[in-house]
C-alpha positions in Angstrom: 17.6 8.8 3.8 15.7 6.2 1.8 17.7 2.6 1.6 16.9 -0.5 -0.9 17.5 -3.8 1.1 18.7 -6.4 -2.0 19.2 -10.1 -1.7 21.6 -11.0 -4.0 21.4 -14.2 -6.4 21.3 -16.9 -5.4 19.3 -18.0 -2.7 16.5 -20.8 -2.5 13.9 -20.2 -5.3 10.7 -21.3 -3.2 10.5 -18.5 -1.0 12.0 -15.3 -0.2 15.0 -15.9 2.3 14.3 -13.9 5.3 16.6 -11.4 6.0 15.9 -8.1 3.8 12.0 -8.7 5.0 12.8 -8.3 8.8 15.0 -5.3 8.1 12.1 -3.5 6.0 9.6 -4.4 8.8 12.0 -2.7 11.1 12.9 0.2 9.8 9.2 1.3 8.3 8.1 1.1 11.9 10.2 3.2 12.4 9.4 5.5 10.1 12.0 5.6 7.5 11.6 5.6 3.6 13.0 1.8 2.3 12.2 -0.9 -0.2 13.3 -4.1 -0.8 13.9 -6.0 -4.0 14.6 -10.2 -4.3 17.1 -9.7 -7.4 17.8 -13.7 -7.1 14.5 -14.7 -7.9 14.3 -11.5 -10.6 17.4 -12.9 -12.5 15.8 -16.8 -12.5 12.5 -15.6 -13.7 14.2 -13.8 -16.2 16.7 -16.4 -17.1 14.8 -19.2 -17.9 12.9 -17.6 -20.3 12.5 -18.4 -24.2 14.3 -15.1 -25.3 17.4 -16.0 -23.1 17.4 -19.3 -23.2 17.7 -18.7 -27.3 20.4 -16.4 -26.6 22.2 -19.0 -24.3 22.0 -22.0 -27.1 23.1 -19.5 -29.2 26.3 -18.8 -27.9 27.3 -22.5 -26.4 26.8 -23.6 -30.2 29.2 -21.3 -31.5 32.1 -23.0 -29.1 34.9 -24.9 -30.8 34.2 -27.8 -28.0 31.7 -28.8 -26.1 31.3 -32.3 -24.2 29.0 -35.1 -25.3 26.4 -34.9 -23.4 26.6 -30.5 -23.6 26.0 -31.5 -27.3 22.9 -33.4 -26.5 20.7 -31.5 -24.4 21.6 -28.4 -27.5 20.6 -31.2 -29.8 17.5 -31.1 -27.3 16.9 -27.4 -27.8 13.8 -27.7 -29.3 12.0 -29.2 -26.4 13.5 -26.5 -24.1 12.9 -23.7 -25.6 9.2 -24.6 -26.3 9.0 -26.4 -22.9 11.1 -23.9 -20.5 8.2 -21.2 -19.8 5.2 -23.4 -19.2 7.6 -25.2 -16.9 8.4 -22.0 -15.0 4.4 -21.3 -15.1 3.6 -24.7 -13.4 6.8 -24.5 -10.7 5.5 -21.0 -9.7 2.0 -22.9 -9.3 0.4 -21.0 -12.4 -0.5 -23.9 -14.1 -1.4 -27.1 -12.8 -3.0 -28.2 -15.2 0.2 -29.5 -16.3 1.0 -31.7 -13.9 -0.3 -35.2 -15.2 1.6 -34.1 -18.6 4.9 -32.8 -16.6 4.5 -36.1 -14.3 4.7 -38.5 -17.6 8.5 -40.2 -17.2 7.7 -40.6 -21.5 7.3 -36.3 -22.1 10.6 -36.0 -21.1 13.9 -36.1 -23.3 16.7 -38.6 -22.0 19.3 -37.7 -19.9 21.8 -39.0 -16.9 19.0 -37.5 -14.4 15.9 -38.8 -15.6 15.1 -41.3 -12.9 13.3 -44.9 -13.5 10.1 -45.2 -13.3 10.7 -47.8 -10.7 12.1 -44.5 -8.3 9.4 -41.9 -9.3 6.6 -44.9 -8.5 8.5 -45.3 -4.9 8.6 -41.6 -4.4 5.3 -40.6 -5.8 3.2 -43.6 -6.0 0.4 -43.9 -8.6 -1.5 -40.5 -8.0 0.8 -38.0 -7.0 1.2 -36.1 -10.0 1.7 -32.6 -8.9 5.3 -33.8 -6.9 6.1 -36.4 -8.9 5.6 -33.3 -12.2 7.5 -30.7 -10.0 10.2 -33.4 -9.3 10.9 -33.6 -13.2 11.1 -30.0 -14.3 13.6 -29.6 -11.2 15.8 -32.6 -12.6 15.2 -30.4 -16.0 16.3 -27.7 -14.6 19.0 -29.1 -12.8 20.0 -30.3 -16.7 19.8 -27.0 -18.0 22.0 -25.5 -15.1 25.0 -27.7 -15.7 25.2 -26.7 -18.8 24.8 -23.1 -18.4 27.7 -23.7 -15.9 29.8 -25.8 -18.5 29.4 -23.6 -21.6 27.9 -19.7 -20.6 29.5 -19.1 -16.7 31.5 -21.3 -14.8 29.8 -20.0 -11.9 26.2 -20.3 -12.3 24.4 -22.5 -10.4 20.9 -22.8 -9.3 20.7 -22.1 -5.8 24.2 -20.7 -5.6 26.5 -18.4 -7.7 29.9 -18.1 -7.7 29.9 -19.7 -4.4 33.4 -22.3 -5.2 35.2 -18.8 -5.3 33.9 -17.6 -1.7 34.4 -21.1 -0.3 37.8 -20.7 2.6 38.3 -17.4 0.9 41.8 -16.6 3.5 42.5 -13.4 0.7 40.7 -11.2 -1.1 42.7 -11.5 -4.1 41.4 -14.5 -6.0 37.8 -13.2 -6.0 39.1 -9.4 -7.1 41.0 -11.3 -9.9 37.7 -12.4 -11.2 35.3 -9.3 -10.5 37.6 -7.3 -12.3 36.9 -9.5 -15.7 34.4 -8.6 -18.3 31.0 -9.4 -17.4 29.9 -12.6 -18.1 26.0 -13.1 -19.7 24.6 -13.6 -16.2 26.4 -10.9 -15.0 24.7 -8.6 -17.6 21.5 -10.3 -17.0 21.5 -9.7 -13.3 22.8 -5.9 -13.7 20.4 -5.0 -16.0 17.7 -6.0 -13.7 19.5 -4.3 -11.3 19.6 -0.8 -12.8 16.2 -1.0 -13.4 15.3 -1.0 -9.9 17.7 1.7 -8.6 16.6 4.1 -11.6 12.6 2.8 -10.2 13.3 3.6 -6.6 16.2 6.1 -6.2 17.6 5.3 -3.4 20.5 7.1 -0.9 21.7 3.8 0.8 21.4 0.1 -0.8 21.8 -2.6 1.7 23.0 -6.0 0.7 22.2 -9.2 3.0 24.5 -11.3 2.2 24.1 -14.7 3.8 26.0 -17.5 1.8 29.3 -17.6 0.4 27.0 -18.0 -2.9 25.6 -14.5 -2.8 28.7 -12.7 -1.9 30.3 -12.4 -5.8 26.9 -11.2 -6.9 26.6 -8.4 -4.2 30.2 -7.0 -5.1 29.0 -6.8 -8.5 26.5 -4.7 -7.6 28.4 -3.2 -5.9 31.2 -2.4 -8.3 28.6 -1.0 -10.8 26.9 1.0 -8.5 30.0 2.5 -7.7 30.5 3.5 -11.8 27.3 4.5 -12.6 26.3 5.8 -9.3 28.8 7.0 -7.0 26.2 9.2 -4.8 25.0 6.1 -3.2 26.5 4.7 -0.5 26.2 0.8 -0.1 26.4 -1.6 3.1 26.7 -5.0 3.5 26.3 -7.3 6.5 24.5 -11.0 6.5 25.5 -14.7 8.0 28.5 -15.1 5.8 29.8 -11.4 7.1 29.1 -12.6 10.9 30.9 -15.9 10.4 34.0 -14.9 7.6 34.5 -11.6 7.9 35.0 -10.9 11.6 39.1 -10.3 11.4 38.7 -8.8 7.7 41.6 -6.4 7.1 41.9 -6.5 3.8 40.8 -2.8 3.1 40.1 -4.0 -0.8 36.8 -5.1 0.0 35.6 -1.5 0.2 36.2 -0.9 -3.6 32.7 -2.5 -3.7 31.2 -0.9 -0.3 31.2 2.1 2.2 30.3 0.3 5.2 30.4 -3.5 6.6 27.8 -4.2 9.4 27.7 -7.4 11.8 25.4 -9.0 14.2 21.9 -8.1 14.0 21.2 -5.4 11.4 18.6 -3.0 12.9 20.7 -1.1 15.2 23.7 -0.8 12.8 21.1 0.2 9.9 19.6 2.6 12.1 22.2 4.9 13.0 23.5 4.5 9.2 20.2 5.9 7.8 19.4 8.2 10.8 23.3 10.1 11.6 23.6 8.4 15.2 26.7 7.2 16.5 27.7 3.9 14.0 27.6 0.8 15.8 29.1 -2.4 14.7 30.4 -0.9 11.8 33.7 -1.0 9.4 34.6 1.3 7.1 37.5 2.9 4.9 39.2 5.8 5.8 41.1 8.6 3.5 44.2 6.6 4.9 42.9 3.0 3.2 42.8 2.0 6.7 39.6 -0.3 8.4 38.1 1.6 10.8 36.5 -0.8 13.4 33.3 1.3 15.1 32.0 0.2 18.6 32.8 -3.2 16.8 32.3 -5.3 20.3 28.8 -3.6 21.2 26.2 -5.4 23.0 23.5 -2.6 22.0 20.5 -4.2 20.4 16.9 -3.3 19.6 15.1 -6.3 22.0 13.5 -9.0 20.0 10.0 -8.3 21.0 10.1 -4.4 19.7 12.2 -5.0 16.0 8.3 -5.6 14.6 6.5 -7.7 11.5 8.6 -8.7 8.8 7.6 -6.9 5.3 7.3 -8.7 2.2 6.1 -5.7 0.8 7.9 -5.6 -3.2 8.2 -9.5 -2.7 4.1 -10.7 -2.9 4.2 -10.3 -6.3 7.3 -12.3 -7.1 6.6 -15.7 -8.9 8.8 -17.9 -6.5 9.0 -21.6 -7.5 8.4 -25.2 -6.1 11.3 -27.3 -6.3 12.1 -31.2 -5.4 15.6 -32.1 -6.2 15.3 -34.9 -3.8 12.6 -37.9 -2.4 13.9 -37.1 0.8 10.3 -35.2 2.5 12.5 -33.0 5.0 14.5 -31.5 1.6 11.0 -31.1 -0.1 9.7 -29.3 2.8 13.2 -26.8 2.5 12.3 -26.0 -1.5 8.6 -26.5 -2.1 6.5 -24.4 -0.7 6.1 -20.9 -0.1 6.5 -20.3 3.7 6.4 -17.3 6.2 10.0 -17.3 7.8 10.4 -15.8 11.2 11.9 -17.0 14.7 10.2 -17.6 18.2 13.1 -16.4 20.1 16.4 -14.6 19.4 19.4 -17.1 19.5 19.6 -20.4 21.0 18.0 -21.4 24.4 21.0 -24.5 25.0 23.7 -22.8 23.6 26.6 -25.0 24.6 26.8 -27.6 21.7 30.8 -27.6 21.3 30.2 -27.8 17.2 28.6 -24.5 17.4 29.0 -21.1 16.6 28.2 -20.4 19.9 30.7 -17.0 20.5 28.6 -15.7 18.0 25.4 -13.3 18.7 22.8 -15.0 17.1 23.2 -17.5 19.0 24.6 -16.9 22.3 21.9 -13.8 23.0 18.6 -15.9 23.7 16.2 -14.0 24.3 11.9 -14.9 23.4 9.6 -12.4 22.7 5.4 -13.3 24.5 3.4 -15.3 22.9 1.0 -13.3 22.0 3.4 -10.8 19.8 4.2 -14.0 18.1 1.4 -15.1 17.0 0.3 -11.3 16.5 3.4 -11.5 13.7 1.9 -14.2 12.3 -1.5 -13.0 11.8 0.2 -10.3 10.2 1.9 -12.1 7.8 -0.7 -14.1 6.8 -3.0 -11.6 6.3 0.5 -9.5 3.9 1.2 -12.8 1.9 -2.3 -14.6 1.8 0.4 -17.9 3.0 -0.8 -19.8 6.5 2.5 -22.1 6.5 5.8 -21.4 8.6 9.2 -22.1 8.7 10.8 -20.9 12.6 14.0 -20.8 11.6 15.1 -20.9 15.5 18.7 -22.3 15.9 16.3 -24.4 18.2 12.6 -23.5 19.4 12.6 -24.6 23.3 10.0 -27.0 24.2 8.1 -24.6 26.3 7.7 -21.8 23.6 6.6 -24.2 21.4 4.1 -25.4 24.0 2.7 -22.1 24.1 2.6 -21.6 20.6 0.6 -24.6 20.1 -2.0 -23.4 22.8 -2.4 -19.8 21.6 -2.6 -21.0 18.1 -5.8 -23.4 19.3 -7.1 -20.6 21.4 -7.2 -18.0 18.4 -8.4 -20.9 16.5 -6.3 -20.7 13.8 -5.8 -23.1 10.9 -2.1 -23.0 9.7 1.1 -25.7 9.1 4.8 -24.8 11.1 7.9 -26.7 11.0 10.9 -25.9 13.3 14.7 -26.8 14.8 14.7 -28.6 18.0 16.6 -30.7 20.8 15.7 -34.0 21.1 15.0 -33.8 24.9 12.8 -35.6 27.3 10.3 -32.8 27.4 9.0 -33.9 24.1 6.3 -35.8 25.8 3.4 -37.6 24.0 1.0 -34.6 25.2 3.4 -32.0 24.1 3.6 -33.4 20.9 0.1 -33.9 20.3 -0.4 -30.6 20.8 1.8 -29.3 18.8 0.1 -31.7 15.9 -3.5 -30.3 16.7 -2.0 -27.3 16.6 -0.4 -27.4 12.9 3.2 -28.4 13.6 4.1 -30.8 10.2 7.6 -31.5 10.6 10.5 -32.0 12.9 13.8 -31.3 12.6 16.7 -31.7 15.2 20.5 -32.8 16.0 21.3 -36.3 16.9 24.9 -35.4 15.6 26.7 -38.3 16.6 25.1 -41.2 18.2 27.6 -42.2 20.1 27.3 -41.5 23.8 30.7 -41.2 24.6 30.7 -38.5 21.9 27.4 -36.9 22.7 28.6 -36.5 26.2 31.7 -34.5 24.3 30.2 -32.4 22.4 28.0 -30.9 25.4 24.7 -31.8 23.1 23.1 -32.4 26.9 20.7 -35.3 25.7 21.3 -39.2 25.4 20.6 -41.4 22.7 17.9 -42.7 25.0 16.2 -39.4 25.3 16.3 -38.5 21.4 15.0 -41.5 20.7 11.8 -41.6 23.0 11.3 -38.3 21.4 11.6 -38.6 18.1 8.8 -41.4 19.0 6.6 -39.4 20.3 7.0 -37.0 17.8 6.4 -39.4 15.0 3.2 -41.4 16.7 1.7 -37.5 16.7 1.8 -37.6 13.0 4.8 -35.0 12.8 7.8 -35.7 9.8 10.7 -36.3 11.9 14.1 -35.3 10.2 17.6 -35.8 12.0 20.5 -34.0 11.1 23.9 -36.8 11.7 27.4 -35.9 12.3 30.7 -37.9 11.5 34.4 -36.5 11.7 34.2 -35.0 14.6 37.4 -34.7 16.8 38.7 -38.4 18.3 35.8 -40.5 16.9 36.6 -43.8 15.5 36.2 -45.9 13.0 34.1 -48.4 15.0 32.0 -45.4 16.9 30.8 -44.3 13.2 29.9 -47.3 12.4 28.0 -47.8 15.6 26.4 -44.5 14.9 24.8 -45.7 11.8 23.1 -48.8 13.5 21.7 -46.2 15.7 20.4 -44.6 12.9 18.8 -47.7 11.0 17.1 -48.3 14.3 15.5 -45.1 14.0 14.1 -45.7 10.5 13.7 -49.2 11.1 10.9 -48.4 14.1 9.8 -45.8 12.1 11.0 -43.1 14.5 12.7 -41.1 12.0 11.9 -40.6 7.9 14.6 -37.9 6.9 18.1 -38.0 7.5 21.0 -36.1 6.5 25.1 -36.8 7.3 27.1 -33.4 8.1 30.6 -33.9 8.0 32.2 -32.2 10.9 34.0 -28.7 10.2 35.9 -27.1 12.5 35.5 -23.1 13.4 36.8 -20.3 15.1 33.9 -19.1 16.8 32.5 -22.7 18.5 33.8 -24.0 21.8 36.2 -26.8 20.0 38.0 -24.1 17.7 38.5 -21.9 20.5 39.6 -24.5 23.6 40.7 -27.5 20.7 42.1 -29.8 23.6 38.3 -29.7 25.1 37.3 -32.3 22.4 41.3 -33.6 21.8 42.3 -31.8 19.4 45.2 -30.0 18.3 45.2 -26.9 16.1 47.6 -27.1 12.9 49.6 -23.9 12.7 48.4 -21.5 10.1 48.4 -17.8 9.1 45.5 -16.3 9.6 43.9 -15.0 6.6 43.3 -10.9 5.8 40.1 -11.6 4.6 37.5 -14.6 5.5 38.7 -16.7 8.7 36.0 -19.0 9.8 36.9 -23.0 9.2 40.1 -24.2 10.9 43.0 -27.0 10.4 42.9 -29.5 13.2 44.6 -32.9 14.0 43.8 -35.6 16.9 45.5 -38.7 17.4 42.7 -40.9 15.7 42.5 -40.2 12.0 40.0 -41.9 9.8 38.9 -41.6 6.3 36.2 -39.4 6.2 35.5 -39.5 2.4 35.3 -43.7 2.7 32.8 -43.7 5.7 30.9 -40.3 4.3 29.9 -42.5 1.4 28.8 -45.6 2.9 26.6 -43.6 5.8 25.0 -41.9 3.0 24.3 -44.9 0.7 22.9 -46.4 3.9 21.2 -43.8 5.2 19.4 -43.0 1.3 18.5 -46.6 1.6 16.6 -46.3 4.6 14.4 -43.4 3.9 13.4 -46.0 0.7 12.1 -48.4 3.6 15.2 -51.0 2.3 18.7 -52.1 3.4 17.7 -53.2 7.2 18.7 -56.3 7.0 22.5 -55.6 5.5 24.6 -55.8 7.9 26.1 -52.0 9.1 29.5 -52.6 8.5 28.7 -54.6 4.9 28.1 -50.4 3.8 31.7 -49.4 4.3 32.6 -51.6 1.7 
């Protein structure tokens, strides 16, 4: 039984998101027919061409309305169309050529997102061209996006579609509503690229990974035209939003647009799908339209160190493209660059963080594979994709895996970059740092959460602000970029402990302990320790029906409210300030203002 693994749009554009690659790397060691396809990427390098860009002004000018500035940029046309495929060219890294041309603030037509030359000089300085040119197209692109959303599909975005209708998503019936209207231009766009690789690659089974409320309209579009035009094939789905959202589905509508629903890893669940064992982990429809839950609770997994290489295999030959939406250097590192994604160790080593999905298998089954098949996987992959960088995307890489890593990466004397998740904890030493610096390790990036040690101690993060920030030291005097991901909302904090938090964090920049920073405001879910045991972090659930199709964020009160959307703007007008190298000497509480 042959099966074609699909990420659907949209997903990051820099490199091919992970999931579909360590699935075909499975199951052809294993012997079994499958392919693979990255139909996001497809339907942007098809997009954003001349001929459908043409197609697109086309249509918005034939509107009765259209805003001012939508009336500009098709004013603008011109430059686009002429402009939009040497663009694509240079962010795939075809041309570079361009870059002293693309990096010109002048070449470019006016709009609300051109920065000053005052920003691109801080970001960029005098001589870096190629980021300072691949920050521009994106801000052109970013242009062209918004008003492919306001006049073509109000769904479209660029790393996302459709994802404001998958967003707390408690019934099926809003998102039916729209799947059964006519299909939009992107919709046709991404179908016909679509049918062209099913009628290419015949397959029995096609698998969709789904892994962000933004893929999940485009996957049930697939799915509802596969079911029309070829009813033979069966279809599966499974992915992160599917393990989070879809854990107490019973909506039975869902399988209009699938046979089967899969959770938790996918190689055992795929395995007896494609081979006729006993299904595991699996939902489907009955003749009755009732869900049928199949060895839903199962513990049965293939062990981390035998699933095998991922395959990129179909993907190689994509034209994948270097974004920088921001200055901040830990975003750049997320979307420019084409990296090897893969972990060190199945789920997370601590485990215990009460913000956490922690119920949930991909974390709360850690288990590390040796060293040696690691960096055997990574030999591999270099040597598939001609690429020597990394991204572990470990929910955190423990200190002493990555100590290993570093010295079996000097032992086999190889020459490659790696960036990864970690806890801030005292075994980040000086040495082990170093290391990890000789050994390629670029960038850092890690939980403070809240820096508040009354708060820390609450959450069950098991370091001290103390710890993290003789850490984040060392790693930063080793020469490795040091993000911190920041926290505010979370259950009893106050007004006065958020503030506090952010002179914690201008510390950190201030000492030059830190350079990238990012405020997550606090979300609730069923599947961490403070949804499920609420008065643990004093909290009190508000009543509510659960949903019969995604359930994952929950209501809450405690008896300290704040407002969350005043502070969540002055923390991140602060905290943008301070990656600039300005605003130290405000005063903390003069950005709450």
């Amino acid at each position: 039984m042959k099966i074609l693994l699909v990420t659907p749009p949209l997903t990051q554009l820099n490199t091919a998101y992970p999931a579909a690659a360590h699935l075909l790397g499975f199951l052809r060691l294993q012997g079994l027919p499958a392919e693979q396809m990255d139909l996001s990427i497809e339907l942007i390098a098809e997009l954003f061409t001349q001929p459908q860009l043409e197609v697109i002004f086309k249509t918005a000018a034939a509107l009765p309305k259209l805003s001012k500035a939508n009336k500009i940029l098709l004013g603008q046309s011109d430059f686009h169309l002429r402009t939009i495929e040497p663009i694509m060219r240079y962010l795939s890294g075809n041309d570079s050529s361009l870059a002293i041309r693309f990096s010109d603030r002048e070449f470019w037509p006016k709009s609300k997102r051109l920065p000053s030359e005052d920003d691109l000089e801080w970001g960029f300085g005098s001589i870096g061209n190629y980021d300072r040119a691949t920050h521009l197209c994106t801000l052109f692109l970013k242009d062209l996006c918004e008003f492919i959303q306001q006049t073509i599909d109000p769904h479209f975005e660029l790393i996302r579609y459709a994802e404001s209708l998958c967003l707390r998503l408690p019934e099926f019936g809003p998102l039916q509503q729209e799947l059964e209207k006519p299909y939009s231009l992107i919709d046709k766009l991404m179908l016909d690229i679509f049918e062209k690789k099913i009628n290419a690659s015949k397959p029995d089974m096609v698998g969709f990974s789904i892994p962000f409320p933004g893929n999940l309209y485009s996957a049930l579009r697939c799915g509802q035209w596969l079911r029309k035009t070829h009813p033979k094939i069966k279809i599966c789905m499974g992915g992160g939003y599917v393990n989070t959202e879809l854990r107490s589905l019973t909506d039975h509508k869902i399988f209009d647009y699938t046979d089967y629903i899969t959770y938790d890893d996918g190689e055992m669940p795929l395995l007896r799908l494609l081979t006729g064992g006993e299904l595991i982990r699996t939902l489907y429809r009955n003749n009755e339209n009732e869900i049928v839950r199949v060895n839903f609770d199962s513990n049965e997994n293939i062990p981390f160190g035998e699933i095998g290489t991922p395959n990129y295999d179909g993907l190689i030959q994509q034209k994948y493209y270097n974004l920088i939406e921001m200055t901040n250097p830990m975003h750049a590192l997320w979307s420019n660059g084409r990296w090897n994604k893969m972990m060190l160790a199945h789920g997370c080593y601590w485990g215990k963080c009460a913000f956490c999905d922690g119920s949930l298998d991909y974390i709360k089954r850690y288990k590390p594979a040796s060293i040696e098949i690691i960096v055997d996987r990574m030999e591999e992959l270099m040597a598939q994709t001609g690429q020597s960088g990394f991204h572990f995307v470990d929910e955190a890489a423990s200190p002493a895996v990555l100590r290993k890593l570093a010295e079996e990466i000097l032992k086999r004397k190889l020459t490659v970059s790696y960036w990864t998740n970690a806890r801030f904890e005292k075994s980040y030493t000086p040495e082990l740092c170093y290391l990890m610096a000789q050994s390629g390790c670029i960038a850092i990036s890690g939980g403070l959460e809240v820096a508040s040690p009354r708060l820390l101690k609450l959450i069950n993060k098991g370091i001290t602000i103390e710890t993290a920030r003789e850490s984040m030291k060392n790693f930063s005097a080793a020469g490795i970029m040091t993000h911190t991901y920041l926290m505010y909302g979370f259950p009893t904090e106050t007004a006065q402990e958020t503030i506090d938090s952010l002179e914690v964090v201008r510390g950190l920049f201030a000492d030059g302990y830190v350079q990238s920073a990012f405020w997550h405001r606090y979300a609730m879910t069923i599947h961490s320790p403070s949804g499920m045991y609420p008065e643990s972090v004093g909290a009190k659930l508000v009543p509510m029906k659960a949903g019969s199709f995604a359930n994952n964020e929950i209501p809450f009160t405690t008896g300290i409210e704040i407002d969350l959307d005043y502070y969540g703007k002055g923390l991140n007008l602060a905290t943008y300030n301070f990656m600039q190298g300005t605003g130290f000497d405000v005063k903390v509480k003069d950005w709450f203002r």
